[in-house]
N, C-alpha and C positions, 0 to 999 in steps of 0.2 A: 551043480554047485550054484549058489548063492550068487549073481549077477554084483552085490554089491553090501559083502559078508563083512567087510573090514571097514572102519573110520578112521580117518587120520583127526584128530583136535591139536589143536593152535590155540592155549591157553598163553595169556599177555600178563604179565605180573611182576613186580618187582625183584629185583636181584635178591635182596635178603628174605625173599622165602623161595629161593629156589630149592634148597634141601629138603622140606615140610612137606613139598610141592613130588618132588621124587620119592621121597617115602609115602605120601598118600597114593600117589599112580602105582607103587609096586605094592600096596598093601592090596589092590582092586585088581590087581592084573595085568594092567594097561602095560603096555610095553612088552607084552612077551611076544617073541618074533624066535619060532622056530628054535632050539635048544637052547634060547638066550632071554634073558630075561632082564627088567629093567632098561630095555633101549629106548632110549628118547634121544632128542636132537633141540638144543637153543642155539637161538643169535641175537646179538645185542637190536635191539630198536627203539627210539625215539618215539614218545606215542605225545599225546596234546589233546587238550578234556577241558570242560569249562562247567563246574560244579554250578548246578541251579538252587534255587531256592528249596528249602527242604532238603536237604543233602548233607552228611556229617563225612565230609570227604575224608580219605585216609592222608592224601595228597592236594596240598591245592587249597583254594580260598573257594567260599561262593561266589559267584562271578566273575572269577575271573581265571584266564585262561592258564595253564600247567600245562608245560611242556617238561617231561622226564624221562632217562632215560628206566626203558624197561627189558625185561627177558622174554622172546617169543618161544615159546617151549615147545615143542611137534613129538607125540605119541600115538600110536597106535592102537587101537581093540578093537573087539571084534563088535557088532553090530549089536548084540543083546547086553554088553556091557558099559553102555556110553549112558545108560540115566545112574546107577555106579559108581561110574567113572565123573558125572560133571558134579553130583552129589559131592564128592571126596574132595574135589577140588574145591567145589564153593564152602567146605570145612574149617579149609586153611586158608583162603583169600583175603586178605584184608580192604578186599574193595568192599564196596556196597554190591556194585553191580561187575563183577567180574568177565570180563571178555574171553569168549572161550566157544570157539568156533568148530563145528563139529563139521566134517567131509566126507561123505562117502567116498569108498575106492573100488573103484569099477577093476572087477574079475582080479581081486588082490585076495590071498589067501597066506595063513599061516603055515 
């Protein structure tokens, strides 16, 4: 077996597309964990950003700093479906540059 077959991502995004955000992950696969399907995990967090010049922020002014609250989303997939997987998400993101953090998981399997 595969030393490091499964990714966990940590996608940061706003509360009002959380929905868009769960239907794009279940439309790719992301989230299926053994007869279950669609399993993700969020928690509320606080993030802070300071749009630079050039930047047509979703949130926030040029220069100056945006402190908001956001949703940290945690799903799963398997290792050959995370270019896919961050594809779908940057679909529906309204950032520019979307935060979205991808992790291997050592000896974790479906």
């Amino acid at each position: 077996m595969d030393d490091f077959a499964c990714c966990k991502l940590e996608i940061f995004i706003p509360e009002t597309h959380l929905e868009a955000l769960r239907q794009a992950l279940l439309e790719v696969g992301a989230g299926h964990i053994g007869n279950y399907d669609g399993c993700l995990s969020y928690s509320p967090v606080t993030s802070c950003w300071r749009p630079l010049a050039g930047t047509s922020p979703y949130l926030g002014s040029v220069g100056r700093f945006s402190i908001e609250p956001e949703l940290k989303v945690e799903v799963a997939c398997r290792r050959e479906q995370v270019d896919e997987t961050v594809e779908a998400v940057k679909r529906i993101h309204p950032y520019e540059e979307p935060v979205i953090h991808v992790i291997p998981l050592y000896r974790t399997g479906f």
